[in-house]
C-alpha positions in Angstrom: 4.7 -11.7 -35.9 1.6 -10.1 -38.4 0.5 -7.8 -35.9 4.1 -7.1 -34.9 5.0 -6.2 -38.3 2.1 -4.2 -38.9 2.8 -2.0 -35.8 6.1 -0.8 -37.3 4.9 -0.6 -40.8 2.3 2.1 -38.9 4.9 3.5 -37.5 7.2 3.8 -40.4 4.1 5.6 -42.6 3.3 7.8 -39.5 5.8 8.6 -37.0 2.7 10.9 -35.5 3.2 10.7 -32.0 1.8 14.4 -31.0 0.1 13.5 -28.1 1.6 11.1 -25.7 2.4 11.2 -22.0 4.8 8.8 -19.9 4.7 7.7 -16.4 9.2 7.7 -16.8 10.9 4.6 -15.1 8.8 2.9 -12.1 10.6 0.9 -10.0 9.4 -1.9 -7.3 10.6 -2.7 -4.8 11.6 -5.9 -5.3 15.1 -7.1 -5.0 17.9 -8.6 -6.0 16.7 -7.9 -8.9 14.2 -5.2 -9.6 11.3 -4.8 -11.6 10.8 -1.8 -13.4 7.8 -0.4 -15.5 7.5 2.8 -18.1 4.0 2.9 -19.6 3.9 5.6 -22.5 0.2 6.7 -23.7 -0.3 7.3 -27.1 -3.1 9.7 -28.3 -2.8 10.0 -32.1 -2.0 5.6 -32.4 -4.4 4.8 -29.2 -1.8 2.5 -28.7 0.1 2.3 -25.0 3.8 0.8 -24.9 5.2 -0.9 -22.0 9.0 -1.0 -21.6 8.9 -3.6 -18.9 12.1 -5.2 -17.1 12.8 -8.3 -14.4 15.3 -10.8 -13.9 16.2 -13.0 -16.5 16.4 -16.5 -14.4 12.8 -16.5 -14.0 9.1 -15.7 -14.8 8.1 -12.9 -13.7 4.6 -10.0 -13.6 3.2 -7.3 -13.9 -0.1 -6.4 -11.8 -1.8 -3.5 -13.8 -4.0 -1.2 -12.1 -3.8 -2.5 -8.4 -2.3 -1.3 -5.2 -0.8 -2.6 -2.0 -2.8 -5.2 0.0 -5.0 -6.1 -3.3 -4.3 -9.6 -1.9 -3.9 -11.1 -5.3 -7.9 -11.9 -5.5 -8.1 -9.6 -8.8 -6.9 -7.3 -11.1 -5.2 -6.9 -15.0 -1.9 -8.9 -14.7 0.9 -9.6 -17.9 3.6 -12.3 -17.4 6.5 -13.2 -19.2 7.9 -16.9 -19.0 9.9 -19.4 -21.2 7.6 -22.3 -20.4 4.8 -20.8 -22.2 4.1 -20.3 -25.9 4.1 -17.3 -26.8 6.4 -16.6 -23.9 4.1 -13.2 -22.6 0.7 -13.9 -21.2 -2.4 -11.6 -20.5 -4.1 -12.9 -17.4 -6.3 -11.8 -14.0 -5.5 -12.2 -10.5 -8.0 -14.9 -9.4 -6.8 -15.6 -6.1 -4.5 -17.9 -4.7 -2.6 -19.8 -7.6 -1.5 -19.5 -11.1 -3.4 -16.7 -12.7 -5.9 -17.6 -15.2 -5.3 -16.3 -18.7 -7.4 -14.0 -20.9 -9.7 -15.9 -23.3 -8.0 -12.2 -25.8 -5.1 -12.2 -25.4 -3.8 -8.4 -26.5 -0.1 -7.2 -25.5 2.3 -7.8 -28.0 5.6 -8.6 -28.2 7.9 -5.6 -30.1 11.3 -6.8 -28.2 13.0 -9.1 -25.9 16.5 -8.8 -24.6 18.7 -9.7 -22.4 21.7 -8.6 -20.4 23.2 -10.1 -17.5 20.8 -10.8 -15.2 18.3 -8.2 -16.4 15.4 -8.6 -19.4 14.0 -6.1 -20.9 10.8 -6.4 -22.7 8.7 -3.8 -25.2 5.0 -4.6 -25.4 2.2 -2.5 -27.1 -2.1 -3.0 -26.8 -4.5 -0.5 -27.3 -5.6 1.9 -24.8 -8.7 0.5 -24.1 -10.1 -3.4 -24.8 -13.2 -5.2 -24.9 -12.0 -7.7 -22.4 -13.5 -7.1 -19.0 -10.5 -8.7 -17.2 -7.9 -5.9 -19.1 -7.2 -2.5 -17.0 -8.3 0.2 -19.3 -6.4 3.2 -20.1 -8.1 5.8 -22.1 -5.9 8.8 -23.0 -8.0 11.8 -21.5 -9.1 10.3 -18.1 -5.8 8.0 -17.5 -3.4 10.5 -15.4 -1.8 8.2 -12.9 -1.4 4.2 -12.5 -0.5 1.8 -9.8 0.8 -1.3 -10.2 2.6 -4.6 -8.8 5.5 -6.4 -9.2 5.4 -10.1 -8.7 8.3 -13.0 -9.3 8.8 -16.5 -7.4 11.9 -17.0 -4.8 13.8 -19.0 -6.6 14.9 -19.4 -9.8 11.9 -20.8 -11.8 10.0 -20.2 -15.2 6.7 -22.1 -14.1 4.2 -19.9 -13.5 3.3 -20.6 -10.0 3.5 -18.8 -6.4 5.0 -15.6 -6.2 6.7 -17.0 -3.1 5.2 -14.1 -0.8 5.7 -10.5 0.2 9.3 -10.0 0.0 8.5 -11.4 -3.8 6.1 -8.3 -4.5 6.7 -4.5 -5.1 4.4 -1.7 -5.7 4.7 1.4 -7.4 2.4 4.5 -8.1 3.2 7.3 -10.9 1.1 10.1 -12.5 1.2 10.6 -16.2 3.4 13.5 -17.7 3.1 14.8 -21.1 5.5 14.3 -23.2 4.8 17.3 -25.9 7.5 19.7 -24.4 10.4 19.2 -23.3 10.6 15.5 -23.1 12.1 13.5 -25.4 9.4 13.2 -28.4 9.8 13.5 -32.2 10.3 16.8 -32.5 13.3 16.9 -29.9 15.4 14.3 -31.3 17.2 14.5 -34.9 19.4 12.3 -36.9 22.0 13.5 -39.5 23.4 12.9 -42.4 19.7 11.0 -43.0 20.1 8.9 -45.6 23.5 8.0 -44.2 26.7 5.7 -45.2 28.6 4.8 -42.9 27.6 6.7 -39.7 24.6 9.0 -38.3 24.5 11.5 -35.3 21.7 11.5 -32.7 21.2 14.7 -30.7 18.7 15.2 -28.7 17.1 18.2 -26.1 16.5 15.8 -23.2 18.9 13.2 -22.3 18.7 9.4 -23.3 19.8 6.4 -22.4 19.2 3.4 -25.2 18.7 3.3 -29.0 16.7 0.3 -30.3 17.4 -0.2 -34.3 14.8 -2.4 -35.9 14.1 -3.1 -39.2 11.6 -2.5 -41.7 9.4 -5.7 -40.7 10.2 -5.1 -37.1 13.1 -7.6 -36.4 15.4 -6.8 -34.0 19.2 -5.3 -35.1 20.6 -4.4 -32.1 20.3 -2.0 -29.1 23.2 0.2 -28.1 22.7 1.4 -24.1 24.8 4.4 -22.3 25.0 4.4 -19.1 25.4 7.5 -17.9 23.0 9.3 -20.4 23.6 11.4 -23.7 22.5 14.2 -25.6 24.5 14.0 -28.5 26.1 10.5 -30.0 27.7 9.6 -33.1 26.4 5.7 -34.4 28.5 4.1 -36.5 26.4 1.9 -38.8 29.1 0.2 -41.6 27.6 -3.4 -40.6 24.1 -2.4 -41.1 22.5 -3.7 -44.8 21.1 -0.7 -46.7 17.2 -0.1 -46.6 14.9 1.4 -44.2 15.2 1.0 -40.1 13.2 2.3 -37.5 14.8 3.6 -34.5 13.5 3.8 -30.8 15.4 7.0 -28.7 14.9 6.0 -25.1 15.1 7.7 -21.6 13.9 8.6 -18.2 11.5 11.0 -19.7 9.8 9.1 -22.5 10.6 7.9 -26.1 11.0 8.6 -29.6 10.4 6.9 -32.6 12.5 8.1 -36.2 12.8 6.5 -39.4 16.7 5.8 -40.7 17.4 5.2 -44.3 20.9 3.3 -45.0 22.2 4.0 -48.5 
Protein backbone atom coordinates (compact mmCIF):
# COMPACT_ATOMS: atom_id res chain seq x y z
CA UNK A 1 0.00 0.00 0.00
CA UNK A 2 3.35 2.65 0.85
CA UNK A 3 4.77 2.23 -2.39
CA UNK A 4 1.28 2.29 -3.94
CA UNK A 5 0.54 5.47 -2.44
CA UNK A 6 3.63 6.96 -3.18
CA UNK A 7 3.22 6.20 -7.01
CA UNK A 8 0.11 8.39 -7.16
CA UNK A 9 1.38 11.04 -4.88
CA UNK A 10 4.29 11.23 -7.82
CA UNK A 11 1.94 11.30 -10.06
CA UNK A 12 -0.33 13.91 -8.55
CA UNK A 13 3.02 16.44 -8.16
CA UNK A 14 4.08 15.54 -11.66
CA UNK A 15 1.73 14.45 -14.26
CA UNK A 16 5.10 14.61 -16.62
CA UNK A 17 4.56 11.91 -18.90
CA UNK A 18 6.43 13.50 -22.19
CA UNK A 19 7.95 10.54 -23.28
CA UNK A 20 6.15 7.39 -23.25
CA UNK A 21 5.33 4.79 -25.88
CA UNK A 22 2.68 1.89 -25.79
CA UNK A 23 2.57 -1.49 -27.34
CA UNK A 24 -1.88 -0.78 -27.50
CA UNK A 25 -4.00 -3.93 -26.53
CA UNK A 26 -2.20 -7.50 -27.07
CA UNK A 27 -4.21 -10.15 -27.26
CA UNK A 28 -3.45 -14.09 -26.87
CA UNK A 29 -4.81 -16.44 -28.04
CA UNK A 30 -6.18 -18.14 -25.51
CA UNK A 31 -9.83 -18.77 -25.14
CA UNK A 32 -12.77 -18.77 -23.71
CA UNK A 33 -11.44 -16.27 -22.14
CA UNK A 34 -8.67 -14.22 -23.41
CA UNK A 35 -5.67 -12.71 -22.00
CA UNK A 36 -4.79 -9.46 -22.94
CA UNK A 37 -1.56 -7.20 -22.30
CA UNK A 38 -0.88 -3.22 -22.88
CA UNK A 39 2.61 -2.42 -21.58
CA UNK A 40 3.10 1.53 -21.57
CA UNK A 41 6.95 2.75 -21.23
CA UNK A 42 7.53 5.69 -19.37
CA UNK A 43 10.66 7.87 -19.99
CA UNK A 44 10.39 10.93 -17.67
CA UNK A 45 9.02 8.34 -14.35
CA UNK A 46 11.22 5.19 -15.65
CA UNK A 47 8.37 3.51 -14.58
CA UNK A 48 6.43 0.85 -17.14
CA UNK A 49 2.59 0.14 -16.41
CA UNK A 50 0.94 -3.04 -17.30
CA UNK A 51 -2.89 -2.98 -17.89
CA UNK A 52 -3.13 -6.72 -17.80
CA UNK A 53 -6.57 -8.88 -18.10
CA UNK A 54 -7.64 -12.83 -17.67
CA UNK A 55 -10.47 -14.62 -16.51
CA UNK A 56 -11.62 -14.09 -13.25
CA UNK A 57 -12.35 -17.92 -12.06
CA UNK A 58 -8.76 -18.66 -12.00
CA UNK A 59 -4.96 -17.85 -11.63
CA UNK A 60 -3.60 -16.88 -14.42
CA UNK A 61 0.28 -15.39 -16.25
CA UNK A 62 2.00 -13.51 -17.87
CA UNK A 63 5.35 -14.75 -19.61
CA UNK A 64 7.45 -11.51 -20.24
CA UNK A 65 10.00 -11.40 -22.87
CA UNK A 66 9.51 -15.01 -24.40
CA UNK A 67 8.23 -16.43 -27.55
CA UNK A 68 6.54 -19.54 -28.95
CA UNK A 69 8.17 -22.95 -28.14
CA UNK A 70 10.20 -21.32 -25.07
CA UNK A 71 9.00 -24.54 -23.54
CA UNK A 72 8.49 -23.00 -20.20
CA UNK A 73 12.29 -23.80 -19.02
CA UNK A 74 12.86 -19.91 -18.50
CA UNK A 75 11.99 -16.49 -18.72
CA UNK A 76 10.41 -13.26 -16.61
CA UNK A 77 6.84 -14.46 -15.65
CA UNK A 78 3.97 -12.25 -13.31
CA UNK A 79 0.94 -14.16 -11.84
CA UNK A 80 -2.04 -13.16 -10.26
CA UNK A 81 -3.95 -15.63 -7.89
CA UNK A 82 -6.30 -15.53 -4.73
CA UNK A 83 -4.39 -18.18 -2.91
CA UNK A 84 -1.43 -16.17 -2.49
CA UNK A 85 -0.60 -13.18 -0.35
CA UNK A 86 -0.16 -10.52 -2.00
CA UNK A 87 -2.41 -11.91 -4.64
CA UNK A 88 0.33 -10.84 -7.75
CA UNK A 89 3.62 -12.71 -7.81
CA UNK A 90 7.02 -12.02 -9.72
CA UNK A 91 8.51 -15.35 -10.71
CA UNK A 92 10.80 -17.30 -13.51
CA UNK A 93 9.94 -20.13 -15.74
CA UNK A 94 12.08 -22.88 -14.23
CA UNK A 95 10.73 -25.73 -16.11
CA UNK A 96 8.09 -28.10 -15.58
CA UNK A 97 5.97 -26.99 -12.38
CA UNK A 98 4.96 -24.18 -10.34
CA UNK A 99 7.29 -21.26 -11.19
CA UNK A 100 9.56 -20.29 -8.55
CA UNK A 101 9.20 -16.78 -7.20
CA UNK A 102 11.61 -13.77 -7.28
CA UNK A 103 13.62 -13.46 -3.97
CA UNK A 104 12.50 -9.05 -5.21
CA UNK A 105 9.67 -9.04 -5.76
CA UNK A 106 8.89 -5.57 -7.92
CA UNK A 107 5.39 -5.16 -9.85
CA UNK A 108 2.95 -3.48 -7.97
CA UNK A 109 -0.49 -3.56 -7.54
CA UNK A 110 -2.32 0.09 -8.72
CA UNK A 111 -5.88 -1.77 -9.42
CA UNK A 112 -7.86 -4.80 -9.42
CA UNK A 113 -11.32 -5.26 -10.90
CA UNK A 114 -13.68 -7.27 -11.84
CA UNK A 115 -16.44 -7.80 -14.32
CA UNK A 116 -18.16 -10.76 -15.29
CA UNK A 117 -15.92 -13.15 -16.16
CA UNK A 118 -13.09 -10.71 -16.98
CA UNK A 119 -10.26 -9.16 -14.39
CA UNK A 120 -8.53 -6.43 -15.04
CA UNK A 121 -5.36 -5.65 -13.31
CA UNK A 122 -2.95 -2.21 -13.39
CA UNK A 123 0.63 -2.94 -12.27
CA UNK A 124 3.72 -0.66 -12.39
CA UNK A 125 7.90 -1.52 -11.83
CA UNK A 126 10.67 0.24 -13.04
CA UNK A 127 11.99 -0.17 -16.44
CA UNK A 128 14.89 -1.91 -15.59
CA UNK A 129 15.73 -4.05 -12.13
CA UNK A 130 18.55 -5.54 -10.43
CA UNK A 131 17.06 -8.93 -10.35
CA UNK A 132 18.55 -11.18 -12.93
CA UNK A 133 15.37 -13.30 -13.33
CA UNK A 134 13.20 -9.79 -14.35
CA UNK A 135 12.92 -9.00 -18.29
CA UNK A 136 14.48 -5.56 -18.61
CA UNK A 137 12.93 -2.82 -20.49
CA UNK A 138 15.01 0.24 -20.89
CA UNK A 139 13.23 3.09 -22.68
CA UNK A 140 15.71 3.77 -25.67
CA UNK A 141 16.61 0.17 -26.79
CA UNK A 142 13.05 -1.49 -25.84
CA UNK A 143 10.98 -1.09 -29.28
CA UNK A 144 9.02 -4.36 -29.47
CA UNK A 145 8.13 -7.27 -26.75
CA UNK A 146 6.88 -10.83 -26.94
CA UNK A 147 5.16 -12.40 -24.54
CA UNK A 148 2.92 -15.51 -23.23
CA UNK A 149 -0.22 -16.15 -21.93
CA UNK A 150 -0.58 -18.96 -19.51
CA UNK A 151 -3.83 -20.21 -17.28
CA UNK A 152 -4.83 -23.91 -16.03
CA UNK A 153 -8.00 -25.87 -17.71
CA UNK A 154 -10.14 -25.69 -15.20
CA UNK A 155 -11.30 -23.43 -12.85
CA UNK A 156 -8.48 -23.19 -10.20
CA UNK A 157 -6.52 -20.43 -8.18
CA UNK A 158 -3.47 -22.82 -7.20
CA UNK A 159 -0.72 -22.05 -8.98
CA UNK A 160 0.05 -25.23 -10.73
CA UNK A 161 0.09 -26.66 -14.55
CA UNK A 162 -1.00 -24.59 -17.14
CA UNK A 163 -2.88 -27.56 -18.41
CA UNK A 164 -1.03 -27.50 -21.95
CA UNK A 165 -0.98 -25.78 -25.24
CA UNK A 166 -4.45 -24.99 -25.87
CA UNK A 167 -3.87 -23.18 -22.22
CA UNK A 168 -1.08 -20.81 -23.73
CA UNK A 169 -1.13 -17.81 -26.15
CA UNK A 170 1.51 -15.73 -27.59
CA UNK A 171 1.64 -12.33 -28.81
CA UNK A 172 4.40 -9.97 -30.31
CA UNK A 173 3.96 -5.95 -30.55
CA UNK A 174 6.43 -3.07 -31.39
CA UNK A 175 6.42 -0.01 -29.21
CA UNK A 176 4.63 3.23 -30.52
CA UNK A 177 5.16 6.56 -29.24
CA UNK A 178 2.69 8.08 -27.67
CA UNK A 179 3.82 11.95 -28.01
CA UNK A 180 1.47 12.72 -30.99
CA UNK A 181 -1.51 11.84 -31.67
CA UNK A 182 -2.23 9.26 -29.11
CA UNK A 183 -3.89 9.74 -26.26
CA UNK A 184 -1.31 11.50 -23.75
CA UNK A 185 -1.57 14.57 -21.48
CA UNK A 186 -1.62 17.02 -23.76
CA UNK A 187 -4.59 15.47 -25.83
CA UNK A 188 -7.06 14.93 -23.18
CA UNK A 189 -8.74 17.92 -21.03
CA UNK A 190 -11.21 18.19 -18.32
CA UNK A 191 -13.63 21.13 -17.73
CA UNK A 192 -15.06 23.01 -15.50
CA UNK A 193 -11.71 21.77 -13.28
CA UNK A 194 -12.39 22.34 -10.05
CA UNK A 195 -15.83 21.06 -10.69
CA UNK A 196 -19.30 20.62 -8.57
CA UNK A 197 -21.38 18.47 -9.67
CA UNK A 198 -20.09 17.22 -13.12
CA UNK A 199 -16.80 17.47 -15.50
CA UNK A 200 -16.47 16.97 -19.31
CA UNK A 201 -13.65 14.72 -20.73
CA UNK A 202 -12.71 15.33 -24.46
CA UNK A 203 -10.20 13.96 -25.95
CA UNK A 204 -8.27 13.86 -29.66
CA UNK A 205 -8.03 10.09 -29.80
CA UNK A 206 -10.70 7.86 -28.74
CA UNK A 207 -11.01 6.05 -25.26
CA UNK A 208 -12.53 3.49 -23.80
CA UNK A 209 -12.34 3.49 -19.66
CA UNK A 210 -11.85 6.23 -16.99
CA UNK A 211 -10.28 5.04 -13.76
CA UNK A 212 -10.96 7.71 -10.71
CA UNK A 213 -8.73 7.22 -7.81
CA UNK A 214 -8.05 9.12 -4.97
CA UNK A 215 -5.52 11.09 -3.45
CA UNK A 216 -3.77 8.00 -1.66
CA UNK A 217 -4.54 5.78 -4.54
CA UNK A 218 -7.69 3.94 -3.43
CA UNK A 219 -9.91 2.88 -5.84
CA UNK A 220 -13.49 5.09 -6.59
CA UNK A 221 -14.79 3.62 -9.41
CA UNK A 222 -14.15 2.98 -13.19
CA UNK A 223 -16.72 3.97 -15.76
CA UNK A 224 -16.05 1.73 -19.28
CA UNK A 225 -17.79 2.63 -22.84
CA UNK A 226 -18.00 0.25 -25.06
CA UNK A 227 -18.01 1.45 -28.18
CA UNK A 228 -15.31 4.26 -27.57
CA UNK A 229 -15.61 8.24 -26.97
CA UNK A 230 -14.16 11.33 -27.65
CA UNK A 231 -16.13 13.55 -25.69
CA UNK A 232 -18.20 12.44 -22.32
CA UNK A 233 -19.84 14.36 -19.71
CA UNK A 234 -19.15 12.55 -15.84
CA UNK A 235 -21.40 13.26 -13.45
CA UNK A 236 -19.56 13.27 -10.11
CA UNK A 237 -22.48 14.47 -7.22
CA UNK A 238 -21.50 11.27 -5.12
CA UNK A 239 -17.88 11.92 -5.20
CA UNK A 240 -16.43 13.67 -1.60
CA UNK A 241 -14.61 16.89 -2.37
CA UNK A 242 -10.69 16.80 -2.51
CA UNK A 243 -8.28 15.82 -4.96
CA UNK A 244 -8.57 12.59 -7.53
CA UNK A 245 -6.46 11.32 -10.01
CA UNK A 246 -7.90 10.09 -13.12
CA UNK A 247 -6.64 7.46 -15.62
CA UNK A 248 -8.11 8.12 -19.57
CA UNK A 249 -7.75 4.81 -21.22
CA UNK A 250 -7.74 3.34 -24.86
CA UNK A 251 -6.43 1.32 -27.64
CA UNK A 252 -3.72 3.81 -28.20
CA UNK A 253 -2.28 4.50 -24.76
CA UNK A 254 -3.21 6.37 -21.56
CA UNK A 255 -3.42 9.48 -19.77
CA UNK A 256 -3.08 10.49 -16.38
CA UNK A 257 -4.99 14.15 -15.08
CA UNK A 258 -5.52 15.46 -11.73
CA UNK A 259 -9.43 16.41 -10.73
CA UNK A 260 -10.19 18.71 -8.00
CA UNK A 261 -13.91 18.33 -6.44
CA UNK A 262 -15.12 21.48 -4.75
Amino acid sequence: MQKTTLLFLTLLGSLGFAQQKSTGVMTLSNNPIPITANFTLDNSTSQVTLVLTGPSDRWFGLGIGVEAGFGMADGDVVVFTTSTNPNLSDRNFAGLGVPPNDSAQNWTTVSNTVSGTVRTLTLTRALTTTDANDFQMPYASTNSISIAGVRPAGATFTVGAHGGTNNVGYATAAFQSLNTDDINLNTVELYPNPAQNFFNVSARSEFNSITIYSQTGKLVKTLRFENGSIEERIQIDDLATGIYLLEVSGTSGKAWKKLIKE
